[in-house]
C-alpha positions as CSV (number, residue, x, y, z in Angstrom):
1,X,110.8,66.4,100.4
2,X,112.9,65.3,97.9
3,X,113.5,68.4,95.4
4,X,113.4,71.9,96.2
5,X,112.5,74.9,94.5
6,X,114.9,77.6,93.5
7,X,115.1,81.4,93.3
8,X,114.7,82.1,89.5
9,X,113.6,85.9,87.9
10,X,111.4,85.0,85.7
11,X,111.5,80.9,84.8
12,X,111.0,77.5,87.7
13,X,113.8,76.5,88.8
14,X,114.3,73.2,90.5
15,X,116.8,70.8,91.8
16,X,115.8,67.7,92.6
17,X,117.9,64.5,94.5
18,X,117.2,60.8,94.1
19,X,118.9,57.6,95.3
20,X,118.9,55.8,91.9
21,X,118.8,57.4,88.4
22,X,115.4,55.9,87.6
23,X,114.5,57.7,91.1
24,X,116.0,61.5,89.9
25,X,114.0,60.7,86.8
26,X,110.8,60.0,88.3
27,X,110.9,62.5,91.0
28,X,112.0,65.4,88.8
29,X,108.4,64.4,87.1
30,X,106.8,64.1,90.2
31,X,107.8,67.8,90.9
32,X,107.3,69.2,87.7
33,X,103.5,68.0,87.6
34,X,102.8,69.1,91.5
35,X,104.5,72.2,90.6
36,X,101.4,72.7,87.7
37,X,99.0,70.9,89.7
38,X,99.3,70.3,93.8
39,X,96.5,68.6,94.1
40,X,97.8,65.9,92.2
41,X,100.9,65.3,94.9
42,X,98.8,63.5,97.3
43,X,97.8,61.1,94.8
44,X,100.8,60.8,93.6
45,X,102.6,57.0,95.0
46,X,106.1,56.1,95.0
47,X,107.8,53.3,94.0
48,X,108.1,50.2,96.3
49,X,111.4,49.5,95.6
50,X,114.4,51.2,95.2
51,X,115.0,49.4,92.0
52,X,112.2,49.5,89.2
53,X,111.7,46.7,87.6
54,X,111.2,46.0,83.8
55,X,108.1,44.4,81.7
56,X,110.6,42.8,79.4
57,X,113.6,39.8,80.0
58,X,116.9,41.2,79.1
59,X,116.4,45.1,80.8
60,X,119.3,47.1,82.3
61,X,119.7,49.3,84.9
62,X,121.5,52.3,84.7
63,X,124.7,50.3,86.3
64,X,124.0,48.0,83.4
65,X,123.4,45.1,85.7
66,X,120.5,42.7,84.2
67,X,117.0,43.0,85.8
68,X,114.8,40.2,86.0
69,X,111.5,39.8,84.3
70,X,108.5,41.4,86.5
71,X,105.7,43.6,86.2
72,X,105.2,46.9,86.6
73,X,103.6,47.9,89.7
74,X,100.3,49.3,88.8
75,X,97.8,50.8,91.2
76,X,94.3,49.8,91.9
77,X,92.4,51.6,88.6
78,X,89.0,52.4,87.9
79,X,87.0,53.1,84.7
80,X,88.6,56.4,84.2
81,X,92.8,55.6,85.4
82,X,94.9,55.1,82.0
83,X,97.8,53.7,81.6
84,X,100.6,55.1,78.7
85,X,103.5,53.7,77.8
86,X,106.5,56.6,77.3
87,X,109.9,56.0,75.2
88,X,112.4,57.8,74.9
89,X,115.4,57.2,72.6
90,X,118.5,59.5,71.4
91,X,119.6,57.1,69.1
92,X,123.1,56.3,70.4
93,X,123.9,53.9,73.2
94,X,123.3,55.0,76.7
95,X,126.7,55.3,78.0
96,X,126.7,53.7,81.8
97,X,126.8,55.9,84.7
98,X,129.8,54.4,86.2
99,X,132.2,55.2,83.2
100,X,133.7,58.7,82.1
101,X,132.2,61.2,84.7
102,X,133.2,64.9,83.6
103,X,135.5,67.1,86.0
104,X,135.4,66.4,89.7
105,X,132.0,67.8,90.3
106,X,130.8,64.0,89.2
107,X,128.4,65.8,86.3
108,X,127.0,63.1,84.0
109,X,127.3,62.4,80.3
110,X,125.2,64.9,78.1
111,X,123.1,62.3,76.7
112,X,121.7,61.4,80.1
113,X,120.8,65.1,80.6
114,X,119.2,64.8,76.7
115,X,117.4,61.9,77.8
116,X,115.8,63.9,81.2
117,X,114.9,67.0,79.2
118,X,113.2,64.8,76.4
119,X,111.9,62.5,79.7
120,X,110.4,65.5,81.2
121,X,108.9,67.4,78.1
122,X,106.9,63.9,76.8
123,X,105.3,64.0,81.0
124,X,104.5,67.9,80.2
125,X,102.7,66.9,76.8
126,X,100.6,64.1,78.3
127,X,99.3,67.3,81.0
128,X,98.9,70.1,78.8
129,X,97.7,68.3,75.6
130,X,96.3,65.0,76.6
131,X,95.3,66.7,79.8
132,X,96.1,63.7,81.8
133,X,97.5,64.2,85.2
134,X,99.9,61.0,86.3
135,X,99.7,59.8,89.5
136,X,101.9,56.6,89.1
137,X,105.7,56.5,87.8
138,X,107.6,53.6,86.6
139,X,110.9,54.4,84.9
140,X,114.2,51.8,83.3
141,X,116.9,52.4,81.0
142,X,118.0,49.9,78.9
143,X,121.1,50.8,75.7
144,X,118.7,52.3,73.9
145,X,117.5,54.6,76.1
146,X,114.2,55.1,78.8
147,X,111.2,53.5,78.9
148,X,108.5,54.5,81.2
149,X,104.9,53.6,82.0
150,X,102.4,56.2,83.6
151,X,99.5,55.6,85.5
152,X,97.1,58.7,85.1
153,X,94.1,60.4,85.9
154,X,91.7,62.9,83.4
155,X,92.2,66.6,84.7
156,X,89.6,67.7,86.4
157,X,89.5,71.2,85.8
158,X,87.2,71.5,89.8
159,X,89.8,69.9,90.9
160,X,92.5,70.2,89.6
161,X,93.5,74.3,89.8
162,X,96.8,74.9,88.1
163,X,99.3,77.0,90.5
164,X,102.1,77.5,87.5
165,X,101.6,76.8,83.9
166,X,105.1,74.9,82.4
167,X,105.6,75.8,78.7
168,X,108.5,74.3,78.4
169,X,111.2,72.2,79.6
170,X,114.5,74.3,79.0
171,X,118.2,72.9,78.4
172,X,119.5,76.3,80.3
173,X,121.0,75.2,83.5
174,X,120.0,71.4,82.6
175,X,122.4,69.3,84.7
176,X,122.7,65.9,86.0
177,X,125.5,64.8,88.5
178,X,126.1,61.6,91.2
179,X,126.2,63.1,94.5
180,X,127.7,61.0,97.9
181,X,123.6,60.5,98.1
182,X,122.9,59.2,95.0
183,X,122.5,61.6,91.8
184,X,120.9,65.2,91.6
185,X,119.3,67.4,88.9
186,X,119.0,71.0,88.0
187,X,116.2,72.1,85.8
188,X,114.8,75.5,84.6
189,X,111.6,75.5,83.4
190,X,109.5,78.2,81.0
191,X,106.8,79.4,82.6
C-alpha cells in the first residue's frame, strides 16, 4: 500500500510515497478520498504509466522535460461518470524539482507543498460539496502550475458510508521531500 496512516490525537495524519511527483500527488488524493469513503478504493484505477501524459502540446514534467501530445486515459463511463477538469495555480513559476533542495533531508520548495495542499483541498471540495466521489486520477505540472482531470462517480449515500469526515486540508506538518524511492508527503488533516 502505498501511504500509511499515522498516530495523530485528534487530526488524520498521513504520509504517503510515490515514484514520480505527479504519482505522490495523485496518491495522496487517492488516500484522502478512501480515507472519507473505502468503498470508493476498489474502484479507484491507477495510472498506466509511470509518466502521465498531457492533453496539450508543449506540457512539462516536473523534471521540466517536454511531454508529448496524448490523451488522458479515461475509463469506460456510463450515463452517470463525469469528468472535471482541476487547476491549480500559485501564480509564480513552478520551480523544478531538480534545482535548490532545502537542507540534506531533500525537502522540497514551499511552493510545491502550496500546490499539494491547494491540490488536495479542490479533491475534498468536489466530495463534500459537489458530492462526487473520483475514481480516476490524471495529474501534470507545467510552469504555471498543476493541472488535473478527475474521473468521478455521484455519492451514493447506500453505498457510499463515510468512515472519517475531512474538514480540512491543514498546512501543519505539510511536507514534501525526494526520497532514494522517489518523493514522499506528510499531511495532517482536520477531521
Amino acid at each position: 500500500m502505498p501511504f500509511t496512516v499515522l498516530d495523530h490525537t485528534a487530526d488524520l495524519h498521513l504520509r504517503i510515497d510515490a515514484p514520480s511527483l505527479e504519482g505522490l500527488f495523485v496518491e495522496a488524493a487517492r488516500a484522502m478520498v478512501g480515507q472519507m469513503f473505502p468503498s470508493v478504493l476498489s474502484e479507484q484505477t491507477k495510472n498506466d504509466s509511470p509518466q502521465n501524459n498531457a492533453d496539450s502540446e508543449g506540457a512539462t514534467s516536473s523534471s521540466g522535460e517536454e511531454q508529448s501530445e496524448a490523451r488522458y486515459d479515461v475509463p469506460q463511463m456510463d450515463q452517470s461518470t463525469v469528468v472535471r477538469e482541476i487547476t491549480v495555480s500559485l501564480g509564480e513559476p513552478l520551480p523544478s524539482v531538480d534545482e535548490r533542495l532545502e537542507g540534506e533531508t531533500g525537502r522540497l520548495p514551499a511552493v510545491w507543498e502550496d500546490l499539494f495542499h491547494d491540490w488536495l483541498s479542490k479533491v475534498l471540495v468536489l466530495c463534500t460539496a459537489d458530492r462526487l466521489l473520483p475514481i480516476k486520477y490524471r495529474v501534470m505540472f507545467d510552469k504555471e502550475g498543476l493541472h488535473g482531470r478527475i474521473v468521478a462517480r455521484p455519492l451514493d449515500p447506500q453505498r457510499d458510508l463515510g468512515e472519517i469526515e475531512i474538514k480540512a486540508v491543514t498546512y501543519h506538518g505539510l511536507k514534501l521531500e525526494r526520497t532514494n524511492g522517489g518523493f514522499r508527503a506528510e499531511v495532517i488533516f482536520d477531521t
